[in-house]
Each structure stands twice: as structure tokens, then as C-alpha cells.
N, CA, C and O atoms as a GROMACS GRO file, in nm:
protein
  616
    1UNK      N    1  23.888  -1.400  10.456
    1UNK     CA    2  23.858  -1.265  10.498
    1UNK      C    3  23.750  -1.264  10.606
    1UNK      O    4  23.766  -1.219  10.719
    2UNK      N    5  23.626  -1.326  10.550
    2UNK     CA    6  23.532  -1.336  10.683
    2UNK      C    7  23.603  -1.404  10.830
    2UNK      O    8  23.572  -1.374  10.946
    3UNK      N    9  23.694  -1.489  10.793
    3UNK     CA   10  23.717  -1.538  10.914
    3UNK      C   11  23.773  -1.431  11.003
    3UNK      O   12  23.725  -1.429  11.116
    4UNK      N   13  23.871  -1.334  10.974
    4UNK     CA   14  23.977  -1.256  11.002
    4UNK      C   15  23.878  -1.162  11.083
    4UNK      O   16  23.904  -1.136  11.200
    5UNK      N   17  23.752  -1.106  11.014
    5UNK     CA   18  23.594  -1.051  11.074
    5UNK      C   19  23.552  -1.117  11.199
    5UNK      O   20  23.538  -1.061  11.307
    6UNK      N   21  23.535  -1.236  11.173
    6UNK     CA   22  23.483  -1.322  11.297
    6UNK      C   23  23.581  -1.262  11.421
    6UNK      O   24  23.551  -1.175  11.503
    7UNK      N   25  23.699  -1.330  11.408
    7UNK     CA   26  23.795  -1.360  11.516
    7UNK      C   27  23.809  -1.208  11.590
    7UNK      O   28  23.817  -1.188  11.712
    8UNK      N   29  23.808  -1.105  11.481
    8UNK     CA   30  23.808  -0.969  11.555
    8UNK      C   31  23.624  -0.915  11.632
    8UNK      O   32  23.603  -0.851  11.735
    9UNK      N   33  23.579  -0.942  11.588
    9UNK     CA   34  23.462  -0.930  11.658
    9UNK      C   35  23.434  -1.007  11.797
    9UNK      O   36  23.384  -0.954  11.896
   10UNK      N   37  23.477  -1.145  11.785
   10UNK     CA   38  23.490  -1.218  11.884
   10UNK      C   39  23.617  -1.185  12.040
   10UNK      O   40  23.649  -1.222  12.153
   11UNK      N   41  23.644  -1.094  11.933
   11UNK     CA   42  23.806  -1.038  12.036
   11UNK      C   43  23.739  -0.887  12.102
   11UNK      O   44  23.813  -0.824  12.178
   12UNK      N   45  23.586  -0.823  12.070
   12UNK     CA   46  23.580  -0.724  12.138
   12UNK      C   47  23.506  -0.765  12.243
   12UNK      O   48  23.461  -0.880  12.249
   13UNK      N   49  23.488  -0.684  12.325
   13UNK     CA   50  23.437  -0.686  12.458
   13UNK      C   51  23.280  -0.680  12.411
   13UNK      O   52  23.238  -0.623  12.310
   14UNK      N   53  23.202  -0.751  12.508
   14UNK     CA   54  23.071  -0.768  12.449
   14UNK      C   55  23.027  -0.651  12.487
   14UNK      O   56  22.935  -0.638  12.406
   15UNK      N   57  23.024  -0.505  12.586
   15UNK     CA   58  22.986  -0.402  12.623
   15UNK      C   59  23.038  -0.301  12.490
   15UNK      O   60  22.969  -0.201  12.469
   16UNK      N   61  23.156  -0.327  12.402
   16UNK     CA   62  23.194  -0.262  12.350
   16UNK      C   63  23.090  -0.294  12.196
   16UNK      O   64  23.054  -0.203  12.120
   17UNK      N   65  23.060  -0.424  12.180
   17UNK     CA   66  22.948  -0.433  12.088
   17UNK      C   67  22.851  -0.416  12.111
   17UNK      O   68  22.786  -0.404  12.007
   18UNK      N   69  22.771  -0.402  12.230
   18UNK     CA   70  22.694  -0.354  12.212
   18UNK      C   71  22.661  -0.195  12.208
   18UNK      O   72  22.562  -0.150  12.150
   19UNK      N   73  22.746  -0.125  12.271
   19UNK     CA   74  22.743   0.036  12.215
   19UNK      C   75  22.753   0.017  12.105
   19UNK      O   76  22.668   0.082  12.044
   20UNK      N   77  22.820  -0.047  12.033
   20UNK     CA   78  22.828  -0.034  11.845
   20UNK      C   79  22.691  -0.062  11.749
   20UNK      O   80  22.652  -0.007  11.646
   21UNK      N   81  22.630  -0.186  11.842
   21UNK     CA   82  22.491  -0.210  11.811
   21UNK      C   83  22.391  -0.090  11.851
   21UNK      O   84  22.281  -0.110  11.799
   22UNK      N   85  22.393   0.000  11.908
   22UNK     CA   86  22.313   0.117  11.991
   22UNK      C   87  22.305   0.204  11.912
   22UNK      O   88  22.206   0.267  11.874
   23UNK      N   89  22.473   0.213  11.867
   23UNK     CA   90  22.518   0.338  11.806
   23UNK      C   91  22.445   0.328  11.654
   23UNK      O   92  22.385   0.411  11.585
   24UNK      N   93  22.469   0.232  11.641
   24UNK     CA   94  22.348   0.144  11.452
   24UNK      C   95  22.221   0.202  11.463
   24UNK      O   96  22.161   0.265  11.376
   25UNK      N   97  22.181   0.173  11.598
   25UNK     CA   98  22.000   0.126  11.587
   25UNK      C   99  21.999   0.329  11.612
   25UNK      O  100  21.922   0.405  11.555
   26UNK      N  101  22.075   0.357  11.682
   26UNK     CA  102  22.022   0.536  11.668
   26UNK      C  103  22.085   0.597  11.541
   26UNK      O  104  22.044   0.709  11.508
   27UNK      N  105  22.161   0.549  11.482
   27UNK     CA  106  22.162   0.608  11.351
   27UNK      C  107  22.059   0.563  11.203
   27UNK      O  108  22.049   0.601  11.087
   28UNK      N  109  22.007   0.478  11.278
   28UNK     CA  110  21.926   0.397  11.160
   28UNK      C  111  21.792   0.497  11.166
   28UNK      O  112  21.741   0.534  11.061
   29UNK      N  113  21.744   0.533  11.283
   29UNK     CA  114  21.610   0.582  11.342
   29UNK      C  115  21.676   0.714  11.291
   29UNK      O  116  21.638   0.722  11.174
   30UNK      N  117  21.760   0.831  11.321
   30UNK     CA  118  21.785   0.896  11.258
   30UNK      C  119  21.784   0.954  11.125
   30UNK      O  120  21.721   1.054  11.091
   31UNK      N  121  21.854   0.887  11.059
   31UNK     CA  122  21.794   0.842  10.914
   31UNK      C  123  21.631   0.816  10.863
   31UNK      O  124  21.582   0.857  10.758
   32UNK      N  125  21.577   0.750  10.950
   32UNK     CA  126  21.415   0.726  10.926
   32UNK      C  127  21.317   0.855  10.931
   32UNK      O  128  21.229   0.894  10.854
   33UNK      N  129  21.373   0.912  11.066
   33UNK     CA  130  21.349   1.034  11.100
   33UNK      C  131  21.347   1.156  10.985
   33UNK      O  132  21.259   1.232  10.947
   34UNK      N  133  21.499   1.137  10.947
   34UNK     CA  134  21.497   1.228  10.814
   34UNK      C  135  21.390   1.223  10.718
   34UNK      O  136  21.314   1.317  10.696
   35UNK      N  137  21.386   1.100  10.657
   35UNK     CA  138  21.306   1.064  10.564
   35UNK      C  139  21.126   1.066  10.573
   35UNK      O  140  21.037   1.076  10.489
   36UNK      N  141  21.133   1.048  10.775
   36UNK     CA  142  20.959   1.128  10.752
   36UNK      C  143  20.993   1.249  10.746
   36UNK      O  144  20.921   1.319  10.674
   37UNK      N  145  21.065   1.292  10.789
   37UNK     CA  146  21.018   1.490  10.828
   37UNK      C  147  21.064   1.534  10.625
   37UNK      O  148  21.010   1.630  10.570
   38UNK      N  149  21.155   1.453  10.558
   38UNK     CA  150  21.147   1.466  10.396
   38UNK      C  151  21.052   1.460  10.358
   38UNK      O  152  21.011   1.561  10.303
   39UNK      N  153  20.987   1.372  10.363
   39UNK     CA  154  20.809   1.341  10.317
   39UNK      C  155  20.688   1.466  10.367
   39UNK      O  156  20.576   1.494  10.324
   40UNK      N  157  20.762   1.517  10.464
   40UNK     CA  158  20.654   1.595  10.518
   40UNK      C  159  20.662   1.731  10.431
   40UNK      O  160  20.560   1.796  10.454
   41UNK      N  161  20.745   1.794  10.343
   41UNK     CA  162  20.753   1.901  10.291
   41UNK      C  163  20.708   1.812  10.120
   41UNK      O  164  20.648   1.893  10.050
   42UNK      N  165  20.721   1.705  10.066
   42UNK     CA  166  20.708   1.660   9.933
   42UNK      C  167  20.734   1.475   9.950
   42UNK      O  168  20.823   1.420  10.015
   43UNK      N  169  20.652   1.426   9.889
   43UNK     CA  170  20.683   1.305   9.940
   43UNK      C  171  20.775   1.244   9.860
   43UNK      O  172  20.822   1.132   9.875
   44UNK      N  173  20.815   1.372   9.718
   44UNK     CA  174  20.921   1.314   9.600
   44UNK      C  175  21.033   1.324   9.720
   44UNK      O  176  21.097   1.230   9.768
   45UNK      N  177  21.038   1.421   9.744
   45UNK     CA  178  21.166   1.488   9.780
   45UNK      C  179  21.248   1.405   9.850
   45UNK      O  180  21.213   1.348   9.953
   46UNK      N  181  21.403   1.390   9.779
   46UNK     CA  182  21.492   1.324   9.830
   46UNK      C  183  21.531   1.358   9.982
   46UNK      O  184  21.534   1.479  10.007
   47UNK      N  185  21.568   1.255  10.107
   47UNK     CA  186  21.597   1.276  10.238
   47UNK      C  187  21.684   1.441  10.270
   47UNK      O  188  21.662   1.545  10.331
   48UNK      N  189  21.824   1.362  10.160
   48UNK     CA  190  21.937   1.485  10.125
   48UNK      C  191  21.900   1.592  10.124
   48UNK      O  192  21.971   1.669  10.188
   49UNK      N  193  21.748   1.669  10.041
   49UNK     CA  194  21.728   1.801  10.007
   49UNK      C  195  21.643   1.807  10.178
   49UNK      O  196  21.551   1.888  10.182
   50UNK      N  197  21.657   1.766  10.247
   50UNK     CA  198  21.527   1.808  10.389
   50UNK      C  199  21.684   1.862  10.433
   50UNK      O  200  21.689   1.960  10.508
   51UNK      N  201  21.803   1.804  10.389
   51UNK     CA  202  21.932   1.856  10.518
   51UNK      C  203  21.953   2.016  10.461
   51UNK      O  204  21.968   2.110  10.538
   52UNK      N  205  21.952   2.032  10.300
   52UNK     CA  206  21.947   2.168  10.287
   52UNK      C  207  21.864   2.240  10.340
   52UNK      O  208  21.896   2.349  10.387
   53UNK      N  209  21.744   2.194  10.345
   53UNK     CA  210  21.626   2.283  10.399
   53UNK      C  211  21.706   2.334  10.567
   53UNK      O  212  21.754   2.441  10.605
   54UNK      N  213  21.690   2.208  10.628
   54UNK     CA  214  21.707   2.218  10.745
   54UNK      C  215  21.853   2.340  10.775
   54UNK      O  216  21.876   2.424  10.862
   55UNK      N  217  21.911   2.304  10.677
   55UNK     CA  218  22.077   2.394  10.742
   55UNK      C  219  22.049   2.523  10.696
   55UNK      O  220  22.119   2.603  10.758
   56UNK      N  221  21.950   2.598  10.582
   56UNK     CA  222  21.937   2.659  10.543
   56UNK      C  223  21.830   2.778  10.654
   56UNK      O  224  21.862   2.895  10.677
   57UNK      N  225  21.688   2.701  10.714
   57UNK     CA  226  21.666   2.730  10.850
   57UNK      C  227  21.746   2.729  10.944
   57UNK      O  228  21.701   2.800  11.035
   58UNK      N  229  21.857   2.678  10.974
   58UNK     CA  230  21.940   2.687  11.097
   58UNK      C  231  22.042   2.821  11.079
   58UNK      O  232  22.051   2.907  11.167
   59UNK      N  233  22.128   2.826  10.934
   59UNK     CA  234  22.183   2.884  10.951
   59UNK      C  235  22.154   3.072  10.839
   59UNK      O  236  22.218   3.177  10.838
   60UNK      N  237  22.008   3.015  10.752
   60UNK     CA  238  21.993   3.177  10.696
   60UNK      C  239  22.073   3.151  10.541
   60UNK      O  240  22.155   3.072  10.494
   61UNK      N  241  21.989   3.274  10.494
   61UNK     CA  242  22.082   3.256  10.338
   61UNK      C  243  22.211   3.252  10.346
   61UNK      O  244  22.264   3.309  10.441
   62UNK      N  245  22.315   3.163  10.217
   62UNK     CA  246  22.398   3.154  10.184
   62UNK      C  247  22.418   3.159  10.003
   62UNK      O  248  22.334   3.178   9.915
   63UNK      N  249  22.550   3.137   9.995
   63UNK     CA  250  22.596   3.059   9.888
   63UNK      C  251  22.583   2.907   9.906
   63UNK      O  252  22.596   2.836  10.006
   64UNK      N  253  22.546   2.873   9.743
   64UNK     CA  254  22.460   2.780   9.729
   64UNK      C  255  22.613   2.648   9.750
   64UNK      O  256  22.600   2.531   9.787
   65UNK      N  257  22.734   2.710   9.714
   65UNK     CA  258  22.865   2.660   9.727
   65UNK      C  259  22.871   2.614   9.861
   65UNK      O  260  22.878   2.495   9.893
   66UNK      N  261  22.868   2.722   9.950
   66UNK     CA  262  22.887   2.701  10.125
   66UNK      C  263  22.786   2.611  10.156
   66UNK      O  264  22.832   2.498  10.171
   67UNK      N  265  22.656   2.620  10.171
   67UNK     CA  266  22.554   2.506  10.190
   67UNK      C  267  22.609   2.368  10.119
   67UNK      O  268  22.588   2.259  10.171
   68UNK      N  269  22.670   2.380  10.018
   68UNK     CA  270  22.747   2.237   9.997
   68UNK      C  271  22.827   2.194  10.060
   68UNK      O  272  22.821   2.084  10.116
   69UNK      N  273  22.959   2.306  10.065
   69UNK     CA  274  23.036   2.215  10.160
   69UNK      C  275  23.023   2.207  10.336
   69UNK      O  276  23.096   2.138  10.407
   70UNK      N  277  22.899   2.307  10.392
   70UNK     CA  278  22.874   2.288  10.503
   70UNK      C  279  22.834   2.136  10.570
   70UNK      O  280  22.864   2.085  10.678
   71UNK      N  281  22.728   2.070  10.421
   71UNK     CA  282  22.675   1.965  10.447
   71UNK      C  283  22.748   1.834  10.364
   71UNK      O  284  22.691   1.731  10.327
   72UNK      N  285  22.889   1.871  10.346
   72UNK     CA  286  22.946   1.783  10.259
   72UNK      C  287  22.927   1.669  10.174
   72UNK      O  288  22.942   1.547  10.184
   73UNK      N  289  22.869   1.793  10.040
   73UNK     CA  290  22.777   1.736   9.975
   73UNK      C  291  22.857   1.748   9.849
   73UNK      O  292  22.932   1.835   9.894
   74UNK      N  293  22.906   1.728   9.714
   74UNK     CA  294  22.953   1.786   9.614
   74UNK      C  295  22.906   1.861   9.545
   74UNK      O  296  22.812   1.800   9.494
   75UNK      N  297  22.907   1.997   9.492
   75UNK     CA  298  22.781   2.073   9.418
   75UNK      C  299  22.697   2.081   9.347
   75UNK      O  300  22.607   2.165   9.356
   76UNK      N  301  22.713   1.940   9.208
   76UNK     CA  302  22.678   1.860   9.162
   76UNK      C  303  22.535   1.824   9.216
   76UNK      O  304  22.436   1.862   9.155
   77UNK      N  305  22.528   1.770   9.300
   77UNK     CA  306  22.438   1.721   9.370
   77UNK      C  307  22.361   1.821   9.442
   77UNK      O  308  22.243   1.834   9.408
   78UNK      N  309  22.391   1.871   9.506
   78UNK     CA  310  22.371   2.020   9.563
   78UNK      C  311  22.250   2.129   9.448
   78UNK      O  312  22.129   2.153   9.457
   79UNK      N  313  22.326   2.157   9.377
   79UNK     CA  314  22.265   2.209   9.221
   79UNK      C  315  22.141   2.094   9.190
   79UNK      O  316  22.045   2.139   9.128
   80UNK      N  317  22.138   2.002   9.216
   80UNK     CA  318  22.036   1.917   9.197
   80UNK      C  319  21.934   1.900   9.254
   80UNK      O  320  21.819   1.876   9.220
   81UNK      N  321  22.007   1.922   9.383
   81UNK     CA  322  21.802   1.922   9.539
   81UNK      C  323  21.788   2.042   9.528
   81UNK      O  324  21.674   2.081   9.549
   82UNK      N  325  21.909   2.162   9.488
   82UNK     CA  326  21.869   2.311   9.491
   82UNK      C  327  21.711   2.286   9.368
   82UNK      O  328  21.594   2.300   9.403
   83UNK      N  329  21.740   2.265   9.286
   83UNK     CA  330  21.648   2.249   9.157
   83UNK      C  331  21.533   2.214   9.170
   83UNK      O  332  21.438   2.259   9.105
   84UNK      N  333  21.527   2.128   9.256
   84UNK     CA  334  21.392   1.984   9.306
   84UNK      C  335  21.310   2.096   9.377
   84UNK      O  336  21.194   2.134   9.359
   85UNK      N  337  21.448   2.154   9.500
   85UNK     CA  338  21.350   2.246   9.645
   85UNK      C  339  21.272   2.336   9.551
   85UNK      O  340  21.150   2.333   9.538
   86UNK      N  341  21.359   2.418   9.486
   86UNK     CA  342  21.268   2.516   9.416
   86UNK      C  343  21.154   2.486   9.289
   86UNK      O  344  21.047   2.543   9.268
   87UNK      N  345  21.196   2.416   9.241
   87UNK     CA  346  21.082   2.356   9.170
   87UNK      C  347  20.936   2.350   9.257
   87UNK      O  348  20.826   2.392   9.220
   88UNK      N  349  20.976   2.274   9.400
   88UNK     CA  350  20.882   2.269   9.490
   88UNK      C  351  20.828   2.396   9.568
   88UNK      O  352  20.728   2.389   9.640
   89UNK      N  353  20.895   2.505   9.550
   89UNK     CA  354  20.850   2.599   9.607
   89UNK      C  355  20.924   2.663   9.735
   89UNK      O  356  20.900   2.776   9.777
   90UNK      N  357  21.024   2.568   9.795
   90UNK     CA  358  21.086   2.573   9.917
   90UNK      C  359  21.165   2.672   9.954
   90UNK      O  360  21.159   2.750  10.048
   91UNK      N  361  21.253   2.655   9.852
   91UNK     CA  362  21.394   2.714   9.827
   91UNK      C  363  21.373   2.837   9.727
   91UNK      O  364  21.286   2.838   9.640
   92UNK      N  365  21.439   2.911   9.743
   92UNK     CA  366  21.462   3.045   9.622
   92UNK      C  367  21.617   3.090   9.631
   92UNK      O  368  21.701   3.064   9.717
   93UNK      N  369  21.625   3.156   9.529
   93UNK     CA  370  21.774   3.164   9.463
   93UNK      C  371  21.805   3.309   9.450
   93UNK      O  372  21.712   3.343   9.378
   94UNK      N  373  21.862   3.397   9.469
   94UNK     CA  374  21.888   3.527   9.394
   94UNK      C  375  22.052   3.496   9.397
   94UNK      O  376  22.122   3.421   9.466
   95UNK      N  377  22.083   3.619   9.257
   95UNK     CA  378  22.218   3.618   9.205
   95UNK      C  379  22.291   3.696   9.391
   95UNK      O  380  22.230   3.755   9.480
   96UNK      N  381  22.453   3.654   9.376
   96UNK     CA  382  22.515   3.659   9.528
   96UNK      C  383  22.575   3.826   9.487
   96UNK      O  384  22.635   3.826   9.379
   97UNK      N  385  22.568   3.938   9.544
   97UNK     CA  386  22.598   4.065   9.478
   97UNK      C  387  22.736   4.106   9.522
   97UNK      O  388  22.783   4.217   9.500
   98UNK      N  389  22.802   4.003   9.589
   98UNK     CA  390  22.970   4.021   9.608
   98UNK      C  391  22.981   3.886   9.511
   98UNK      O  392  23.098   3.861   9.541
   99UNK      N  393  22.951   3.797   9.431
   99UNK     CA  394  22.995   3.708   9.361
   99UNK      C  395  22.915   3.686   9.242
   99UNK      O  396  22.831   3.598   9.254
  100UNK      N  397  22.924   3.763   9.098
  100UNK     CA  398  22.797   3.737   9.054
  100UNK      C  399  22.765   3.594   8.955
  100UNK      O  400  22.656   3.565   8.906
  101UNK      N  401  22.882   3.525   8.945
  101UNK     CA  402  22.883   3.389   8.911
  101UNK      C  403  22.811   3.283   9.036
  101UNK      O  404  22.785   3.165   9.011
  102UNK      N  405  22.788   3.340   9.155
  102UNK     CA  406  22.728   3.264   9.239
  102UNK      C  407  22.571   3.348   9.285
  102UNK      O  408  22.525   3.461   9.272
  103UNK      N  409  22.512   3.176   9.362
  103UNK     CA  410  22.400   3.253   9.363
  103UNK      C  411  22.361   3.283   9.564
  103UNK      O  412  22.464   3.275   9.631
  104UNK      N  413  22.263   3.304   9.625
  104UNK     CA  414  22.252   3.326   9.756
  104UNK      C  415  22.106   3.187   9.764
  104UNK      O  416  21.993   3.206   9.718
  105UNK      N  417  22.145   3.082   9.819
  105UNK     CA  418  21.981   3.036   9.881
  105UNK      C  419  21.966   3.096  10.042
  105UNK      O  420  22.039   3.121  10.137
  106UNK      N  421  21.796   3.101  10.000
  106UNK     CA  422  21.714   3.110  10.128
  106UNK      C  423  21.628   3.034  10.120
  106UNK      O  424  21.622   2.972  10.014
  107UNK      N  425  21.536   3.009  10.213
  107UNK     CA  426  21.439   2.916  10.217
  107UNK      C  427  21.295   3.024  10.193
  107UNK      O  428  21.283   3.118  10.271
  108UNK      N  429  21.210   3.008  10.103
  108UNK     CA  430  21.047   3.087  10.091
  108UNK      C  431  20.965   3.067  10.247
  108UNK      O  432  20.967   2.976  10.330
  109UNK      N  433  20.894   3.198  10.242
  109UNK     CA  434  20.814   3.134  10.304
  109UNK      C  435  20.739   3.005  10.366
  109UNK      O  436  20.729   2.952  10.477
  110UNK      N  437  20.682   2.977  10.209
  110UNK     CA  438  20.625   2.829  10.244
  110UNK      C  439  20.739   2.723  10.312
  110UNK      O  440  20.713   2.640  10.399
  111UNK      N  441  20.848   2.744  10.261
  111UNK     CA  442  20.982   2.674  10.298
  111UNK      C  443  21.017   2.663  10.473
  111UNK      O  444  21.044   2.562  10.540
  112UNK      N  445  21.008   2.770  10.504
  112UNK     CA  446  20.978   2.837  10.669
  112UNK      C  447  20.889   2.754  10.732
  112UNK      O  448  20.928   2.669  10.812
  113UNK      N  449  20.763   2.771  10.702
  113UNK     CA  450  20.646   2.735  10.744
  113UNK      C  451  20.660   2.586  10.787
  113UNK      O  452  20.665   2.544  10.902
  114UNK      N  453  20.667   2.505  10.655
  114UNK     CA  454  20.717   2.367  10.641
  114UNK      C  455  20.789   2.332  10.768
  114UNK      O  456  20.749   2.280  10.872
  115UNK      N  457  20.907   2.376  10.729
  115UNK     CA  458  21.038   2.367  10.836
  115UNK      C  459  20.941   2.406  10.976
  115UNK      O  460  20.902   2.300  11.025
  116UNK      N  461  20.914   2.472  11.018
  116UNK     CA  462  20.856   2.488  11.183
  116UNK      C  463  20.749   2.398  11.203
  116UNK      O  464  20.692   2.393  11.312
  117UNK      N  465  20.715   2.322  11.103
  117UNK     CA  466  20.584   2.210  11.146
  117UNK      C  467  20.696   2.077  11.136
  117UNK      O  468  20.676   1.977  11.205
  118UNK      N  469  20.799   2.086  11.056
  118UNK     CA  470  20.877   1.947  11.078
  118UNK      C  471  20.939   1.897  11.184
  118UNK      O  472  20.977   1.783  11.211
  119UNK      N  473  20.949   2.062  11.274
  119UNK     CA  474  21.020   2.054  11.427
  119UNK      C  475  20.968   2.038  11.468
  119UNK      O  476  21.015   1.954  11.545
  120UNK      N  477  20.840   2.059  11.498
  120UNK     CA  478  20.734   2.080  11.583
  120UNK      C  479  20.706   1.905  11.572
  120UNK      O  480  20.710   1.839  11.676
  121UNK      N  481  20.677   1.838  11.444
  121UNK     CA  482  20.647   1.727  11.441
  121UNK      C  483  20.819   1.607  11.502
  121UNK      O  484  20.824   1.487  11.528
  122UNK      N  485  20.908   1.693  11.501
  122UNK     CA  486  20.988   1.626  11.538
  122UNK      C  487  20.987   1.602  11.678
  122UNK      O  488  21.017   1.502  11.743
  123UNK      N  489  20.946   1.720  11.714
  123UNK     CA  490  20.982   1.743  11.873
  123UNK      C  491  20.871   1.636  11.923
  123UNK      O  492  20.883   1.574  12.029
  124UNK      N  493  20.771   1.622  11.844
  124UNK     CA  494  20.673   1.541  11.936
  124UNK      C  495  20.699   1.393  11.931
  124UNK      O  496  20.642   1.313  12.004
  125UNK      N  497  20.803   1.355  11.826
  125UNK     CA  498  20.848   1.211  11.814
  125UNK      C  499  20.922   1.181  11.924
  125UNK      O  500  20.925   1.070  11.976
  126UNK      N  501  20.993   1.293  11.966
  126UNK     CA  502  21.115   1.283  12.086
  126UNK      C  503  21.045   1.265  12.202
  126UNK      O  504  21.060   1.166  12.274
  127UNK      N  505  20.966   1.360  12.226
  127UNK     CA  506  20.845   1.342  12.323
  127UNK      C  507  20.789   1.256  12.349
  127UNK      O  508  20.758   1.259  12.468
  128UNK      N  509  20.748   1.155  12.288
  128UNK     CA  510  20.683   1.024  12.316
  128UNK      C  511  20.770   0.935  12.335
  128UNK      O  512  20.764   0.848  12.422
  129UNK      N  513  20.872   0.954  12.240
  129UNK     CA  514  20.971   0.860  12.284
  129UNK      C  515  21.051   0.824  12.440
  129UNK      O  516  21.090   0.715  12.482
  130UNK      N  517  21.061   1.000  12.524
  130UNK     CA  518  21.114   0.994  12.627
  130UNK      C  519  21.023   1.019  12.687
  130UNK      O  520  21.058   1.096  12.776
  131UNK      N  521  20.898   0.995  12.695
  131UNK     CA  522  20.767   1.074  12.787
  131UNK      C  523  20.791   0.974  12.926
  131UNK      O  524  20.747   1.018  13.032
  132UNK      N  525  20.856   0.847  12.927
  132UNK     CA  526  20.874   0.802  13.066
  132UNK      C  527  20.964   0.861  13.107
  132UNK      O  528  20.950   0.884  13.227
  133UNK      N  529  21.050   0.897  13.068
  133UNK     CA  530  21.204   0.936  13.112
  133UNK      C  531  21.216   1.070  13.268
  133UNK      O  532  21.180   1.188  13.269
  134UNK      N  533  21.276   0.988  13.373
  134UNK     CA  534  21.254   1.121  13.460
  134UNK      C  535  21.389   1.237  13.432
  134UNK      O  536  21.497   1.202  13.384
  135UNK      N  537  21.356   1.369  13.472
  135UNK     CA  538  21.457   1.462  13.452
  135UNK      C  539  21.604   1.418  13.459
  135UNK      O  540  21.696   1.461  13.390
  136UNK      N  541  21.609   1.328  13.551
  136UNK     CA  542  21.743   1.260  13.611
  136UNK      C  543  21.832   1.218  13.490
  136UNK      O  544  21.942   1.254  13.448
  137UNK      N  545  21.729   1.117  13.446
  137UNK     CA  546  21.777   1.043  13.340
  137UNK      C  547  21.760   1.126  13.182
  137UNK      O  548  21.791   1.063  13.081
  138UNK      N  549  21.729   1.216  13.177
  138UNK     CA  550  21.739   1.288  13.030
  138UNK      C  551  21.839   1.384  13.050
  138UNK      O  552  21.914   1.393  12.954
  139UNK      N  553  21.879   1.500  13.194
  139UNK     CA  554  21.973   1.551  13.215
  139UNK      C  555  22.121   1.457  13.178
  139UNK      O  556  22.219   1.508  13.123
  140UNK      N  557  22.113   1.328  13.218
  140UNK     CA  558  22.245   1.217  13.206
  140UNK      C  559  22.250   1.198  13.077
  140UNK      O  560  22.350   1.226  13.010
  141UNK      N  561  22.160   1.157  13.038
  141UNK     CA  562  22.145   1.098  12.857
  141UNK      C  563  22.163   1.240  12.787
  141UNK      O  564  22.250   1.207  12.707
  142UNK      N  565  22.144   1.352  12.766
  142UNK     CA  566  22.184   1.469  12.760
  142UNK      C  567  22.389   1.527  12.731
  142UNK      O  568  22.464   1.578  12.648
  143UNK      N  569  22.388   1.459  12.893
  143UNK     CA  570  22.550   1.484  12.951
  143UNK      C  571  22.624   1.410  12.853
  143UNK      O  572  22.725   1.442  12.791
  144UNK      N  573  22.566   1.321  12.850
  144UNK     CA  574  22.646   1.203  12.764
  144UNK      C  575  22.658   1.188  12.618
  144UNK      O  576  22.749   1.135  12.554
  145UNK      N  577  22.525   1.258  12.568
  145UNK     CA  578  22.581   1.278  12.423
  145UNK      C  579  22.593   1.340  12.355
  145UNK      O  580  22.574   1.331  12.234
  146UNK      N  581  22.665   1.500  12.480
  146UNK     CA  582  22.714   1.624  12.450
  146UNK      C  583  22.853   1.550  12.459
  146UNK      O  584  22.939   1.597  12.384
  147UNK      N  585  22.889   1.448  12.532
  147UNK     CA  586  23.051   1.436  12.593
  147UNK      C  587  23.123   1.361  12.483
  147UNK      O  588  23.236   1.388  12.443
  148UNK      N  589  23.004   1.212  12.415
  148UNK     CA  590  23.028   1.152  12.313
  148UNK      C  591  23.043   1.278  12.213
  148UNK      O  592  23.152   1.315  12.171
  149UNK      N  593  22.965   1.318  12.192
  149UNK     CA  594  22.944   1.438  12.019
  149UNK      C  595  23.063   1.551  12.033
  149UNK      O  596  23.068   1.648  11.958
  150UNK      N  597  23.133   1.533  12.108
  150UNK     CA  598  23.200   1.671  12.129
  150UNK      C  599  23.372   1.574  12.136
  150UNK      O  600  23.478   1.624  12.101
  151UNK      N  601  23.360   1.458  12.178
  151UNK     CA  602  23.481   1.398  12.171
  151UNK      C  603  23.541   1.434  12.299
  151UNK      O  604  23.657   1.394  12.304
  152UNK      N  605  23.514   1.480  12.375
  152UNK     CA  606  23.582   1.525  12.526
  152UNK      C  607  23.591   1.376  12.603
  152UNK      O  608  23.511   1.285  12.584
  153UNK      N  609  23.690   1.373  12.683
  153UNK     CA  610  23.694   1.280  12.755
  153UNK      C  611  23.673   1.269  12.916
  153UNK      O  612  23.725   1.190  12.994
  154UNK      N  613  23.594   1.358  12.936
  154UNK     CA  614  23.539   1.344  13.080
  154UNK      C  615  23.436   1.394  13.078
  154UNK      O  616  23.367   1.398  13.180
   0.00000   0.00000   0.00000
């Protein structure tokens, strides 16, 4: 089996591994990313519950159902960082008044607050990161991984 691995790896184009290697190392930092700006609201707090937070700031109360499958999560689990956030103070719950077996999350105040210092602290990671970068080259790097993320082919 490893061999069958080898021989196909050895059969891609070395430009084509290394976007694959790129594509790793920015999803890895991504991930890391998560896990400080997680730490920054609770340092228990699982990575997973920072994506509720976060989708919950992006997109406003919901059902606690929809925030699951927005972030395709199983509810199970879902019901579980819901529990943690609010335990922590983040998250709050009221019954949904078109569904009363379901409930509505929003994010608290403090939850808010949090969230606008995690951007703020995000934005400044990005910032340093591209602080050489001239307009040229962030407008391109920009172009490009609206064109990648969107699947378009030109």
C-alpha cells in the first residue's frame, strides 16, 4: 500500500506538491489561530465552541439546530459547547416562539465584547504577518483566494 503512495506522489508535478504543502501549512496556522482566539474568551474552551461564537456574531440569533448544521456539526455536540458557552457566560438561550421544542442562541454581551477583541486581536496577527506586503501583492493574494474559495476558474 505505501508503495502504491510513493509511486503516486512521485507521479505529481513538484509545483502541484507544493501548493498541497502550502495549502497544509495555511490550514494548520488556521487551526492554531482558532485555538488562540478559543483561549482568548476561556482557556477551557474547546476550539469548536469559538466557531459557534464566531457564526453566532456573524450571523445573529438562531436555532440552536441551524447553528449546527450551518457549522456542520451534529447536535449532540452542538448541545454540548452550547452548555460549556453558557456555563461561561457567552452564549444565552431563550425558548424559539415559532418552535417551542427548540431553543434561539445569541451571544451575551460579554460574548460580544469577547468576540470584537478576538477580531481585533486577529486582525493584528494578519497585520504583522503581511506588514511587508505591498498593495500590489495583497490585492493579487486577495484575487486569488477569492478565485481558489469560490471554485471559479478564471
Amino acid at each position: 500500500m505505501a508503495r502504491s503512495a510513493d509511486h503516486e506522489t512521485n507521479q505529481m508535478p513538484p509545483l502541484w506538491l507544493s501548493l498541497g504543502e502550502q495549502l497544509n501549512a495555511l490550514l494548520s496556522a488556521s487551526r492554531a489561530v482558532t485555538t488562540e482566539m478559543a483561549a482568548t474568551f476561556d482557556a477551557d474552551l474547546q476550539p469548536a465552541a469559538y466557531h459557534v461564537i464566531q457564526w453566532l456574531h456573524a450571523f445573529g440569533p438562531a436555532q440552536a439546530s441551524h447553528v449546527a448544521e450551518a457549522l456542520a456539526m451534529d447536535r449532540s455536540a452542538t448541545s454540548r459547547l452550547v452548555r460549556q458557552l453558557k456555563q461561561a457566560g457567552l452564549v444565552e438561550s431563550r425558548p424559539d416562539p415559532a418552535d417551542k421544542r427548540g431553543v434561539i442562541l445569541s451571544l451575551t454581551d460579554q460574548g460580544s465584547d469577547q468576540m470584537r477583541a478576538a477580531i481585533k486581536l486577529k486582525g493584528e496577527l494578519f497585520r504583522r504577518r503581511l506588514a511587508g506586503w505591498s498593495a500590489a501583492d495583497l490585492r493579487l493574494f486577495t484575487t486569488l483566494l477569492r478565485r481558489f474559495n469560490t471554485g471559479a476558474a478564471d
